[in-house]
C-alpha positions as CSV (number, residue, x, y, z in Angstrom):
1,X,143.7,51.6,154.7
2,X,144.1,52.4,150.7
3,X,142.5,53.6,148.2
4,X,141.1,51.8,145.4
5,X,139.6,53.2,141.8
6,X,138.6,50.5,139.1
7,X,137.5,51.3,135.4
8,X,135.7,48.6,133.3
9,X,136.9,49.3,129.6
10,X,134.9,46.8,128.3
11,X,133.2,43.3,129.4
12,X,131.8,40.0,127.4
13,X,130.9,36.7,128.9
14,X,134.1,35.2,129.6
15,X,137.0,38.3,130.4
16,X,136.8,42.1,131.2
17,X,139.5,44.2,130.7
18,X,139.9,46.6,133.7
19,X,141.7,49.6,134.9
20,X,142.8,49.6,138.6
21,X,144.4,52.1,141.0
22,X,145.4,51.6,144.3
23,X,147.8,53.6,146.9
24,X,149.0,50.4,149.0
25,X,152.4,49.1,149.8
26,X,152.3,46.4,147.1
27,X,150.7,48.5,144.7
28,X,150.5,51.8,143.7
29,X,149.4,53.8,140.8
30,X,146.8,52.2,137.6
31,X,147.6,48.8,136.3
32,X,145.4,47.8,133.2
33,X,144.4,43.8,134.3
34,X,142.6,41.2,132.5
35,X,139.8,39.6,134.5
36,X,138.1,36.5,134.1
37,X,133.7,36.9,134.0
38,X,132.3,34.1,135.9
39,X,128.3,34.2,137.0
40,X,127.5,32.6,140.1
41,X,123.9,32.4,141.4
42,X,122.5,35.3,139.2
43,X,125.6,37.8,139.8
44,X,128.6,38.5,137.6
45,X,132.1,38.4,139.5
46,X,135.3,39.7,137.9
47,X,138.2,37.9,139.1
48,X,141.6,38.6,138.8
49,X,145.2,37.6,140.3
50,X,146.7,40.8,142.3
51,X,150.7,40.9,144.0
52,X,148.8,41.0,147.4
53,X,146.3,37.8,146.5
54,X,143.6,37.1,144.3
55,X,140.8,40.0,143.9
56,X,137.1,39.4,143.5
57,X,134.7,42.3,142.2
58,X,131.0,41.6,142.2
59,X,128.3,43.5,140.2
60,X,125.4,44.1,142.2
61,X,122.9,47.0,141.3
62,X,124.8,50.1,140.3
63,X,127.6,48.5,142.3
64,X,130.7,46.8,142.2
65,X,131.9,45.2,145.3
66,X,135.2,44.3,145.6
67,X,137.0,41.6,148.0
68,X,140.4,41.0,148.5
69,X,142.6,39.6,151.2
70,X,143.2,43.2,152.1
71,X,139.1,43.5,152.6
72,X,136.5,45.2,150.9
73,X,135.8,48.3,148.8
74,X,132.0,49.4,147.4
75,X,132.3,51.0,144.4
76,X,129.4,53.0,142.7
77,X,128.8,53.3,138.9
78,X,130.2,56.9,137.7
79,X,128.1,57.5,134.6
């Protein structure tokens, strides 16, 4: 199991610039990555290419879910 934080610095229509940390064997420690917006079926996904596979975050609600090949995190919006 790791542990995953993400920060959105900012976000337009087509790329989000984001903050990650993760304690994992392939990754550990923040990483500022540049994620592509795309809106699928009324929900905005920010996609990105990790070491470990590709990483999908999902904004639904006050929430961003996050998939990998590793599995899934739910994150909630810290004001």
């Amino acid at each position: 199991m790791y542990k995953e934080f993400v920060i959105v610095e900012k976000i337009d229509e087509e790329k989000a610039s984001l903050y990650v940390w993760r304690d994992e064997v392939y990754w550990v420690g923040w990483k500022r990555v540049e994620a592509k917006v795309i809106k699928r079926r009324g929900k905005y996904k920010l996609w990105y290419q990790a070491p470990f596979g590709e990483v999908v975050n999902t904004l639904k609600g006050e929430y961003l879910v996050s998939s990998s090949p590793q599995g899934s995190s739910k994150f909630r919006r810290v004001p």
